[in-house]
VEXKOL-891543 format. One record per residue: residue number from 0; x, y, z of N, C-alpha, C, O, CB in turn. Coordinates in steps of 0.1 Angstrom, whole numbers, plus 5000, padded with zeros to 4 digits. Glycine has a CB too. Example, Ala and Ser with C-alpha at 12.3 -4.5 7.8 and 13.67 -1.06 7.14 Angstrom:
BEGIN
{0 {5132 4943 5078} {5123 4955 5078} {5132 4967 5078} {5142 4967 5085} {5113 4955 5090}};
{1 {5128 4978 5071} {5137 4989 5071} {5129 5000 5079} {5134 5011 5080} {5141 4994 5057}};
This chain:
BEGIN
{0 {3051 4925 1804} {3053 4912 1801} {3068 4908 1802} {3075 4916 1796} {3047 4908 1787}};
{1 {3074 4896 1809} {3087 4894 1810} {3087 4884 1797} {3079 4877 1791} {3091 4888 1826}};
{2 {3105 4889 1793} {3106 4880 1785} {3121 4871 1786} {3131 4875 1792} {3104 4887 1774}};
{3 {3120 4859 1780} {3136 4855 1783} {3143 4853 1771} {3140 4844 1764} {3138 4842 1790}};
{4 {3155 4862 1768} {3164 4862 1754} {3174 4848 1759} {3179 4844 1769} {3176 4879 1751}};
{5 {3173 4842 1747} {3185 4834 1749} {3200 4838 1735} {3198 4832 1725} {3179 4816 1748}};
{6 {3206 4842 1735} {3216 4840 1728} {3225 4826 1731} {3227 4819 1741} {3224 4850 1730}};
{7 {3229 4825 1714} {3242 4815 1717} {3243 4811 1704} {3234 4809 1696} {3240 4801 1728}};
{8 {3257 4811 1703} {3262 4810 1692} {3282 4805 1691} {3285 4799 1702} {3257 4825 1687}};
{9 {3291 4806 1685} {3303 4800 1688} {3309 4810 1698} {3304 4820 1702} {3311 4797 1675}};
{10 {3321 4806 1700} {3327 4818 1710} {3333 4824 1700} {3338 4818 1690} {3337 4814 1724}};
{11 {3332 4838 1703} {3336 4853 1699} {3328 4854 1689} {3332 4862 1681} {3352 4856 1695}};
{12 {3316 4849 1686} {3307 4855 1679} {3299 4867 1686} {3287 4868 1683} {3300 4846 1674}};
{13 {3304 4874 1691} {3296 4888 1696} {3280 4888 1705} {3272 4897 1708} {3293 4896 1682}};
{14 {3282 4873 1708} {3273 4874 1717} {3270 4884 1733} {3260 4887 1739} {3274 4862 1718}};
{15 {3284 4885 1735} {3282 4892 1748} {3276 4907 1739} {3265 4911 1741} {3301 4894 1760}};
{16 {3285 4914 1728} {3281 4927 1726} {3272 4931 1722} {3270 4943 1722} {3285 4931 1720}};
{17 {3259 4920 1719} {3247 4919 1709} {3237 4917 1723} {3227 4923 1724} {3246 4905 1695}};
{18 {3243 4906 1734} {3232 4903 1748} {3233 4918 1752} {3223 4924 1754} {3237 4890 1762}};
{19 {3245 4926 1753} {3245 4939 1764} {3239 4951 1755} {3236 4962 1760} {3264 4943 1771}};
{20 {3237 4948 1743} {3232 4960 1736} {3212 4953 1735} {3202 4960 1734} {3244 4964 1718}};
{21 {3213 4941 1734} {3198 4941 1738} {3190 4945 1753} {3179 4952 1755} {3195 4926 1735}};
{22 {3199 4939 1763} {3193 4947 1777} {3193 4960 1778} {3187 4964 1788} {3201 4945 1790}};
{23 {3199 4972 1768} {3198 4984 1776} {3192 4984 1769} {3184 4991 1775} {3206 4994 1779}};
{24 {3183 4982 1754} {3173 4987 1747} {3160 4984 1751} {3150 4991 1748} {3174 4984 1736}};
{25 {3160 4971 1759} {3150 4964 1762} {3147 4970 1778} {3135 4970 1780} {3155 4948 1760}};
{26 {3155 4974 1787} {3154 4975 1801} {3159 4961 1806} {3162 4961 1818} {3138 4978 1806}};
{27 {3160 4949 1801} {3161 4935 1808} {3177 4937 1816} {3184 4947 1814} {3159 4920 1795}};
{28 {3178 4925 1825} {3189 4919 1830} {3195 4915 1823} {3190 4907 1815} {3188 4912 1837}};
{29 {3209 4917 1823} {3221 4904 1816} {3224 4897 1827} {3226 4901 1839} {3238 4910 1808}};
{30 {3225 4886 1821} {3231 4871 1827} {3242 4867 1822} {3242 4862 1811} {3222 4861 1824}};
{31 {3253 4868 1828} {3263 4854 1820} {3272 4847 1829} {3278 4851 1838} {3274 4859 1806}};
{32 {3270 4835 1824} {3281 4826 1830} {3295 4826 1834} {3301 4819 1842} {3281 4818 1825}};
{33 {3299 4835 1825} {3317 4838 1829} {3315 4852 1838} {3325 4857 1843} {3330 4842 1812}};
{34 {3307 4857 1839} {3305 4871 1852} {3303 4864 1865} {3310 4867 1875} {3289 4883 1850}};
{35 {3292 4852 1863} {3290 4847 1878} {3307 4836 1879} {3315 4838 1888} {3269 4835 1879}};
{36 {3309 4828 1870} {3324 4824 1874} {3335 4835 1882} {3340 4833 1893} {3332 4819 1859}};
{37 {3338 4846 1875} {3346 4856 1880} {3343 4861 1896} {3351 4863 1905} {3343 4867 1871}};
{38 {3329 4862 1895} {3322 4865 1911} {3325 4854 1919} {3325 4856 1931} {3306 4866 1912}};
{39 {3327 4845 1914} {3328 4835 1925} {3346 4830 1924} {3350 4818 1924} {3316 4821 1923}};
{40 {3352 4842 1923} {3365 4837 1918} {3372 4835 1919} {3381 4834 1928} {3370 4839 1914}};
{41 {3370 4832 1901} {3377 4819 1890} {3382 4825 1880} {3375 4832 1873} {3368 4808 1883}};
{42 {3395 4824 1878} {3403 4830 1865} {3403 4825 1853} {3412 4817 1849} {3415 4832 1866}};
{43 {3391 4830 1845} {3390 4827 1825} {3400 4826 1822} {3401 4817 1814} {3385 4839 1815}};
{44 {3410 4831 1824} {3424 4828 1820} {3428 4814 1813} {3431 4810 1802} {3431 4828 1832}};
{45 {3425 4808 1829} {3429 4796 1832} {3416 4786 1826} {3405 4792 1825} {3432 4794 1847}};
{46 {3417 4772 1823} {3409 4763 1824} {3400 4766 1841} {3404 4774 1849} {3417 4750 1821}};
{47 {3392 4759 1842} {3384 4754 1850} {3376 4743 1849} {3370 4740 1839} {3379 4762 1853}};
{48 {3376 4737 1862} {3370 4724 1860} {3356 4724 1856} {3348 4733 1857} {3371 4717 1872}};
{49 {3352 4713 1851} {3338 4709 1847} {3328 4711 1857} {3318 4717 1854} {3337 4696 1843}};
{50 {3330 4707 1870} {3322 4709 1882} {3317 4721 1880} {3306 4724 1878} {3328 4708 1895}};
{51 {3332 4730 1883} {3328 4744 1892} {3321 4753 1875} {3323 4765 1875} {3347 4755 1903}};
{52 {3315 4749 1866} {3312 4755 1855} {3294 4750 1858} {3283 4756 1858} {3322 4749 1841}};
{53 {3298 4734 1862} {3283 4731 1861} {3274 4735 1878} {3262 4734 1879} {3281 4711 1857}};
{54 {3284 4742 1890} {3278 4749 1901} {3272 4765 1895} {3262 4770 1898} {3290 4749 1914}};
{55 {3282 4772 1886} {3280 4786 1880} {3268 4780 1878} {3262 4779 1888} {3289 4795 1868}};
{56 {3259 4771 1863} {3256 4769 1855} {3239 4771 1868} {3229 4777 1866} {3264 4757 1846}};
{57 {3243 4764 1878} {3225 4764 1893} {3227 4774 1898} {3218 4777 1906} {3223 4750 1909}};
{58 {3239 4785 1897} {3235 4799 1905} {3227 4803 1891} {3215 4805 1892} {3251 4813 1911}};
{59 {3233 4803 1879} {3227 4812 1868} {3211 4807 1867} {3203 4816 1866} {3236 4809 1851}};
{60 {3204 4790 1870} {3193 4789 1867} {3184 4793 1882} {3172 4793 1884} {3191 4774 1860}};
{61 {3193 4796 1890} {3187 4801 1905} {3181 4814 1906} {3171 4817 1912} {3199 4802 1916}};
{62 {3192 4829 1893} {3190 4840 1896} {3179 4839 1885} {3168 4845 1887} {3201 4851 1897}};
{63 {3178 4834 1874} {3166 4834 1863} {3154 4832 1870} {3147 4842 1872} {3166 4823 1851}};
{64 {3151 4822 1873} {3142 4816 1881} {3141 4826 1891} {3130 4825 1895} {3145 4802 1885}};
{65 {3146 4836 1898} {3143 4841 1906} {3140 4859 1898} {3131 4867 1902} {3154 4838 1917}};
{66 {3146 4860 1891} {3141 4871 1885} {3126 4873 1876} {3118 4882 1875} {3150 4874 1878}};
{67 {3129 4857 1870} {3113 4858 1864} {3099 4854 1874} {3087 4854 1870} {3111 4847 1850}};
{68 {3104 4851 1887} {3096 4855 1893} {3089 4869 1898} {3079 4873 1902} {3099 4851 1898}};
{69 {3105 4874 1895} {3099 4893 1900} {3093 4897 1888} {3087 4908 1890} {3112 4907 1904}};
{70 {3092 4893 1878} {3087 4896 1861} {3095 4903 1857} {3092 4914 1853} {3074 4903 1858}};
{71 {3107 4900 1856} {3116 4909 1849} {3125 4900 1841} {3131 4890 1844} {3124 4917 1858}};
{72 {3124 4907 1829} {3128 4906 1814} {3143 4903 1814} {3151 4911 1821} {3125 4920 1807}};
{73 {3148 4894 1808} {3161 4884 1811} {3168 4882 1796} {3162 4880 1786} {3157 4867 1819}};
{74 {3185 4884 1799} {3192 4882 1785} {3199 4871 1791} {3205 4871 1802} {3202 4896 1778}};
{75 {3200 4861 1784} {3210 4852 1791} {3217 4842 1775} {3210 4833 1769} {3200 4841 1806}};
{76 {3230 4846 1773} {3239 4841 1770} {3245 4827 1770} {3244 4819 1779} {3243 4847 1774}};
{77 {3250 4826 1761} {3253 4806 1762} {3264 4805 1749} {3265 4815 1742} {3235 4792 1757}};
{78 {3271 4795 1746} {3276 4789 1736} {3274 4779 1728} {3269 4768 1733} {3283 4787 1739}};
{79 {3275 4779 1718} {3273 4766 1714} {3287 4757 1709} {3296 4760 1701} {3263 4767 1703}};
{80 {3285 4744 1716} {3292 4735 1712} {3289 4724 1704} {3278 4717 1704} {3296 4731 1721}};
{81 {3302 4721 1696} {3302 4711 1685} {3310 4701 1687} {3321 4702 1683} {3306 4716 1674}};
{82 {3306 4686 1695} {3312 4675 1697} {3306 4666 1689} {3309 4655 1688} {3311 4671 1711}};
């Protein structure tokens, strides 16, 4: 049975250490949005524009969507914001 984790929570709340310690217990995929930014790279460092966050944002719902098609079990990471 595939499943989909979502984390999210503020930044530096340990979300990355808690998503990467659920995929190896689980077998699932990690997902995150600042891995696929870097891959296509973009330096965290720096700001980056809104665009190229919301292009990462359709690779990340492209490889989900394409993994839970193969039925495989997905961790995928997020933040939460307070405006």
């Amino acid at each position: 049975m595939k499943i989909f984790y979502l984390l999210c929570g503020t930044p530096f709340s340990g979300k990355t250490t808690l998503a990467k310690r659920i995929a190896i217990e689980t077998q699932s995929v990690y997902i995150s949005t600042d891995d696929i930014m870097r891959q296509r790279g973009f330096d965290l460092a720096q700001l980056q524009p809104v665009e190229e966050w919301a292009r990462t944002h359709q690779v990340c719902v492209q490889r989900v969507d394409a993994l839970m098609d193969e039925g495989v079990s997905i961790i995928r990471r997020g933040f939460l914001s307070y405006h």
